[in-house]
BASE-763580 format. One record per residue (C-alpha): x, y, z. Coordinates in steps of 0.25 Angstrom, whole numbers. Layout:
REM residues N
PT X Y Z;
...
This chain:
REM residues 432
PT 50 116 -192;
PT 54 110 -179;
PT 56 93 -178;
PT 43 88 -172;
PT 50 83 -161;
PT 53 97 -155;
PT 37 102 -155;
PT 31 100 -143;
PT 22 88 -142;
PT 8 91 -135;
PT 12 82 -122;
PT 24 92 -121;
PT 16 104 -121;
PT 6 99 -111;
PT 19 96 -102;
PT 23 110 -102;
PT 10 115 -101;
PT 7 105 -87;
PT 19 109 -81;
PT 19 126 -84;
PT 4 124 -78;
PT 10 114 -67;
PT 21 123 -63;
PT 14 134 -63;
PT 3 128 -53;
PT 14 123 -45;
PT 21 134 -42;
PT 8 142 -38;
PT 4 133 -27;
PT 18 134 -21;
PT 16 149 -22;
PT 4 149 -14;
PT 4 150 0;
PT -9 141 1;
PT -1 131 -5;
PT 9 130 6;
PT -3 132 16;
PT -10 118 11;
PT 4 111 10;
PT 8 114 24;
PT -6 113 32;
PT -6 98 25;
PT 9 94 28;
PT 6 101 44;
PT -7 92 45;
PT 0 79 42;
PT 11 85 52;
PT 1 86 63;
PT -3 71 62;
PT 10 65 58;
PT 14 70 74;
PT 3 64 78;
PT 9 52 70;
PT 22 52 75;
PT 15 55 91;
PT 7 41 90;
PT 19 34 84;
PT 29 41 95;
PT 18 36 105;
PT 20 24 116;
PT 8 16 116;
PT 7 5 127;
PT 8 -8 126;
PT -6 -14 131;
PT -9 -28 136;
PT -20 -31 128;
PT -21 -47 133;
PT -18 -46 147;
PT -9 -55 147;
PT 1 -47 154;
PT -7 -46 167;
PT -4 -55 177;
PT -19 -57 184;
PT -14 -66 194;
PT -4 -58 200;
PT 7 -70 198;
PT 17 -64 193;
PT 14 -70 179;
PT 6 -61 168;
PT -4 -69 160;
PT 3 -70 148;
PT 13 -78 155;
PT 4 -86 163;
PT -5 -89 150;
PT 8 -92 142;
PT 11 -104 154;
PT -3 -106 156;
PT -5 -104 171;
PT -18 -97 178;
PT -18 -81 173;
PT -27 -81 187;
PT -20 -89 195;
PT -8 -83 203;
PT -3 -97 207;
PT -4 -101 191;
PT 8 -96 185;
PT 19 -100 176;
PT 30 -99 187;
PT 24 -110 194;
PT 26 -118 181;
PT 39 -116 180;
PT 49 -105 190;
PT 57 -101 179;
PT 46 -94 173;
PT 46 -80 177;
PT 35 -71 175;
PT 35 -61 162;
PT 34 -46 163;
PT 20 -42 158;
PT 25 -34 146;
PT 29 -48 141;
PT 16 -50 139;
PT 12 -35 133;
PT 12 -35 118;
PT 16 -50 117;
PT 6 -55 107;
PT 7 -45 97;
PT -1 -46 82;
PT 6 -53 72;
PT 6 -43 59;
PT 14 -52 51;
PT 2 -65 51;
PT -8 -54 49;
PT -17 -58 39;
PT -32 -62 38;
PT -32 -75 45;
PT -23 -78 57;
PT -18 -67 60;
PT -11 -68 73;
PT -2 -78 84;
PT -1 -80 97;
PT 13 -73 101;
PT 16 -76 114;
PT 11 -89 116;
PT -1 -87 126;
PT -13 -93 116;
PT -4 -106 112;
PT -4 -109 126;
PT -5 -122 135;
PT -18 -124 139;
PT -27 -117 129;
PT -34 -127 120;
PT -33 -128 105;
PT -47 -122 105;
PT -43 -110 113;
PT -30 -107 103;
PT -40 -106 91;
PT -50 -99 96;
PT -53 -93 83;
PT -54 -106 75;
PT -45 -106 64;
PT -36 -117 67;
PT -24 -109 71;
PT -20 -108 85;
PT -18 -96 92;
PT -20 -86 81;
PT -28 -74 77;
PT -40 -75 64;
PT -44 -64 59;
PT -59 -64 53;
PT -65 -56 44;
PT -81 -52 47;
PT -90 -56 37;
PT -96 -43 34;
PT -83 -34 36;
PT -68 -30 33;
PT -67 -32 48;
PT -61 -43 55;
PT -62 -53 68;
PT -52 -57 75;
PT -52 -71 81;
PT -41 -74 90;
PT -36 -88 98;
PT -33 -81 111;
PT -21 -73 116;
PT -15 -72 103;
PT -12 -58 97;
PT -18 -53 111;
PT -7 -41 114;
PT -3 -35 105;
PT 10 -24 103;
PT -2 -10 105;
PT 11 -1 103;
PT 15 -7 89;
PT 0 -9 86;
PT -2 6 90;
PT 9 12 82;
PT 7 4 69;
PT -7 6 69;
PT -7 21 72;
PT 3 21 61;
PT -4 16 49;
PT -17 25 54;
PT -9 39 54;
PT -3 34 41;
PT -16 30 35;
PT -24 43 39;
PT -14 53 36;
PT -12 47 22;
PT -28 46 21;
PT -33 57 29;
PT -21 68 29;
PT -13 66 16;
PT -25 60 6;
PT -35 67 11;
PT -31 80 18;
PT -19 84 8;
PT -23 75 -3;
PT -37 86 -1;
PT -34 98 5;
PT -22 101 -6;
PT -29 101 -17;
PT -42 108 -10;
PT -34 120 -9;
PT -22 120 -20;
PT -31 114 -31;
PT -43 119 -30;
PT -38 134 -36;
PT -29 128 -44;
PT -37 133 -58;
PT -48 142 -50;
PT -39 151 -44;
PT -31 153 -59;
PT -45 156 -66;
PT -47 167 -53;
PT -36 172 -54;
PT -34 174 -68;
PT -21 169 -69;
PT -27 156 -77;
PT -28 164 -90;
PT -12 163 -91;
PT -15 149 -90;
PT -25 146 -102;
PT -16 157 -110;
PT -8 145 -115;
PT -12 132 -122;
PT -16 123 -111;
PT -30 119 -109;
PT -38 121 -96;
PT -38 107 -94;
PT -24 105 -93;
PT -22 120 -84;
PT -33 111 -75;
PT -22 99 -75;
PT -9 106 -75;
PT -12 114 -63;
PT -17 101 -56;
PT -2 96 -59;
PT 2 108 -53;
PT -6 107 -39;
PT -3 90 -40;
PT 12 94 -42;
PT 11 100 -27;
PT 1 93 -21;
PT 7 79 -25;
PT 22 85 -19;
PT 15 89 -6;
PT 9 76 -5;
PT 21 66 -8;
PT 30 75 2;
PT 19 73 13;
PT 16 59 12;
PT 32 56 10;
PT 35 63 24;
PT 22 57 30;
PT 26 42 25;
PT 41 47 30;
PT 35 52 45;
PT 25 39 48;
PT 36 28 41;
PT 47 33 51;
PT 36 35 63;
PT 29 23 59;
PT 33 9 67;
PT 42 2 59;
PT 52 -5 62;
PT 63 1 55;
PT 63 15 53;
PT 54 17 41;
PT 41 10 40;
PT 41 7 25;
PT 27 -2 25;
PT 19 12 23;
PT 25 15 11;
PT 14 10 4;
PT 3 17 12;
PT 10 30 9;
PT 11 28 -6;
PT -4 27 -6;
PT -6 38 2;
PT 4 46 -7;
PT -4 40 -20;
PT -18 45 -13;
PT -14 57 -10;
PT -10 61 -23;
PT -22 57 -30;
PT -30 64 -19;
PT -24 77 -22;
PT -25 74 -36;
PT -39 73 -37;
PT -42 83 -28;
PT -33 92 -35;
PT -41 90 -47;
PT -55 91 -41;
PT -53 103 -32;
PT -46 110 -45;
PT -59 107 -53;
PT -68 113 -42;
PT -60 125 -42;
PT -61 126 -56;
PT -76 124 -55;
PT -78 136 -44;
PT -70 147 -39;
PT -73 141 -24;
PT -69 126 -27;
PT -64 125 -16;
PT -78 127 -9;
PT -81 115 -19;
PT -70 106 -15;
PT -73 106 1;
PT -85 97 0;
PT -77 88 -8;
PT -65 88 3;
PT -76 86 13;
PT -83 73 5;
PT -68 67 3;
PT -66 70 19;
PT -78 61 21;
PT -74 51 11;
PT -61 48 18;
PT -67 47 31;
PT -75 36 24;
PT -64 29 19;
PT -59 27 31;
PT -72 20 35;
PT -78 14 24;
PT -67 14 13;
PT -74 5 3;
PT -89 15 4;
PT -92 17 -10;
PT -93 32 -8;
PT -78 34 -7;
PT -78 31 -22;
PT -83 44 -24;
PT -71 52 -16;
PT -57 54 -20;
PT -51 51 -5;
PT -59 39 -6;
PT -50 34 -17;
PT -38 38 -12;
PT -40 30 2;
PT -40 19 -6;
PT -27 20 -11;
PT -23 23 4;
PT -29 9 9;
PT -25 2 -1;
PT -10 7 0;
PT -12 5 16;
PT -17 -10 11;
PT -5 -12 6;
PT 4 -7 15;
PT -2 -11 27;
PT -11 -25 24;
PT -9 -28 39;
PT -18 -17 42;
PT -31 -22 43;
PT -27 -34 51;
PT -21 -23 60;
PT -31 -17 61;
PT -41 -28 65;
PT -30 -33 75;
PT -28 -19 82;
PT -43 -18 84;
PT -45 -32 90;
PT -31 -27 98;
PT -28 -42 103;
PT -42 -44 109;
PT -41 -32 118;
PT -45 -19 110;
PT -40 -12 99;
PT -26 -8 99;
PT -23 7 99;
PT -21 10 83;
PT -29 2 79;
PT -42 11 76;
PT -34 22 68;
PT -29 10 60;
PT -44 6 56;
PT -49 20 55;
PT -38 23 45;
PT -35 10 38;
PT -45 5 27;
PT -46 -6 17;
PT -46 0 1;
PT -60 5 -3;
PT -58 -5 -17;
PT -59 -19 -15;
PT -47 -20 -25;
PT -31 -23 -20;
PT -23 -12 -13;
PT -15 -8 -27;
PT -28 -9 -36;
PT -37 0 -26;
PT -25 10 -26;
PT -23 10 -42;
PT -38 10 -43;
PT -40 23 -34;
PT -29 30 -40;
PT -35 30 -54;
PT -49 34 -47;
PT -43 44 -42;
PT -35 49 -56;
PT -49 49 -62;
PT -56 57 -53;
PT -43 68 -54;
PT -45 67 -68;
PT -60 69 -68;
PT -58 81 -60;
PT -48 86 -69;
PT -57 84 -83;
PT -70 90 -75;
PT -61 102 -69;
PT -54 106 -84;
PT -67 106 -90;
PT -72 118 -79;
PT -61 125 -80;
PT -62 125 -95;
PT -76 131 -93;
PT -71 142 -83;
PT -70 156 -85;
PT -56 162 -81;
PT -57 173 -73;
């Protein structure tokens, strides 16, 4: 008699039975030639709009005056900033700070382009901005007139939240914050946005979908069709646990496919990005979460679209109205992300791990967003539309790390439901 030591244990048996079944599964979807199709459609699609991408970021976007302070309306010679600066008449061509003093000569306008940029660094709900170049704290405005907003500070920027809203007012002292850097503005903004709705729309959504749509969906029907499933039940291993291992099969791919496309994404918009070093690194966070997402998106549709396989020979007719409901899901994330109907999606949950993972990466985003609207008085700044299209506030009213450990095991459970409703069909099927 052998030492007990040397029988196999049950957990051994069912290792070797999940990766025969596994293995087996894997190496049929690298077979097939609709495999490779659905591999390489997604990877050309994000292609398409990382172009795009890397054409926006390549761009020149023009510096605009947004205060006017680079004019010279009285044709002095002087521009406004200047003459505001020294407190002469903007309107008078015999007020100007020459006759103050001859050594000062007139400043070229581009001086005063750009030159009272946002402050990012004192972002935060409260005072949120300074005067840079000098042209609010200047001799002959009263106290009054440099706290405009009241709150005791002078020449700052308050931003106020409205009563009935997430939305903010800002409340500012006059020429401070007024002219902002648009280019900088531009190209962070437009940044954050294409990362934002590739990882939403193109890798959660459209892979974290369309894979399993069609590589999952046949995963047991075309077996049972087929007839090659009776090989399978030949051994001893429950139908439940085929249902499972094949599942680990498709994940095996499908999760591979995934971290490769969201690495070399990540790697395209952190070099492309502006940073200034070579590498942006602050978007490692947002990534991780699209990369979590997406894996339990596929995860779950996996499971689901399998089941609806199992349950008709055309699941696949059954699994397009489920792709189109999630398709109106996440365009009502982007809207309204806290609407209590996106609790009964699976893209809903995964978006809230994508805001909160952009919340934690990116907590200037809000404030940026409120600041590129308002656009230093003169009109929103370009980017800053896409920004608040794209960007969204967590759909639980929890913290960052509790929403995203909260959705994830929403969304285990609701792989795990799909996996207990689809074994017991397959358990009740004939096989062809």
């Amino acid at each position: 008699m052998k030492p007990k030591s040397d029988l196999p244990s049950l957990w051994s048996g069912m290792d070797r039975k999940a990766l025969a079944v596994a293995e087996f599964t894997l190496r049929q979807q690298r077979k097939r030639l609709s495999t490779w199709v659905v591999l390489l459609v997604g990877i050309a699609a994000m292609g398409v709009l990382t172009m795009f991408y890397i054409d926006a970021m390549t761009r020149d976007y023009e510096a605009i005056d947004n205060d006017g302070d680079s004019y010279d309306w009285d044709l002095d010679g002087y521009p406004n900033g200047q003459e505001t600066y020294y407190g002469t008449d903007i309107f008078n061509a015999d007020s100007h700070p020459g006759l103050l003093d001859p050594t000062i000569l007139p400043d070229d306008p581009s001086v005063w382009v750009n030159e009272d940029d946002f402050d990012w660094d004192s972002l935060e709900e409260g005072s949120v901005g300074k005067d840079d170049n000098g042209d609010c704290d200047v001799e002959g405005r009263t106290d009054s007139q440099k706290d405009r907003n009241g709150n005791g500070i002078p020449c700052d920027i308050v931003l106020v939240q409205n009563r009935w809203s997430e939305t903010y007012t800002i409340r500012s002292d006059g020429n401070v914050d007024e002219d902002p850097d648009d280019e900088a503005y531009a190209l962070e903004a437009i940044h954050r946005s294409f990362v934002l709705a590739i990882g939403k729309l193109g890798v959660v959504f459209l892979i974290g979908i369309f894979v399993p749509l069609f590589m999952a969906t046949g995963l047991i029907r075309q077996e049972m069709t087929s007839g090659t499933m009776h090989y399978m039940l030949a051994k001893p291993i429950a139908r439940s646990e085929v249902f499972l291992y094949r599942i680990l099969g498709f994940l095996a791919l499908a999760w591979t496919y995934i971290t490769l496309l969201v690495v070399l994404l990540a790697l395209v918009t952190s070099i492309a990005g502006p940073s200034d070093g070579f590498i942006r690194f602050q978007d490692l966070g947002i990534w991780l979460s699209v990369w979590l997402a997406a894996l339990l998106a596929v995860m779950v549709y996996g499971m689901l679209f399998c089941m609806l396989g199992v349950m008709w020979k055309h699941g696949i007719v059954l699994a397009l109205p489920i792709a189109a409901w999630e398709l109106g899901m996440i365009l009502t994330t982007l809207g309204a992300p806290d609407a209590a109907i996106l609790r009964f999606s699976t893209i809903g949950w995964t978006m809230n791990i994508v805001d909160a993972g952009a919340l934690l990466a990116w907590p200037d985003t809000p404030l940026m967003i409120e600041m590129g609207n308002w656009g230093g008085g003169g009109g929103p700044l370009e980017g800053a539309g896409a920004l608040s299209v794209f960007a969204s506030a967590p759909g639980l009213n929890l913290g960052a790390l509790s929403t995203i450990i909260v959705s994830a095991l929403v969304l285990v459970f609701q792989a795990a439901a799909c996996w207990l409703i689809g074994s017991q069909l397959f358990k009740s099927k004939e096989i062809d």
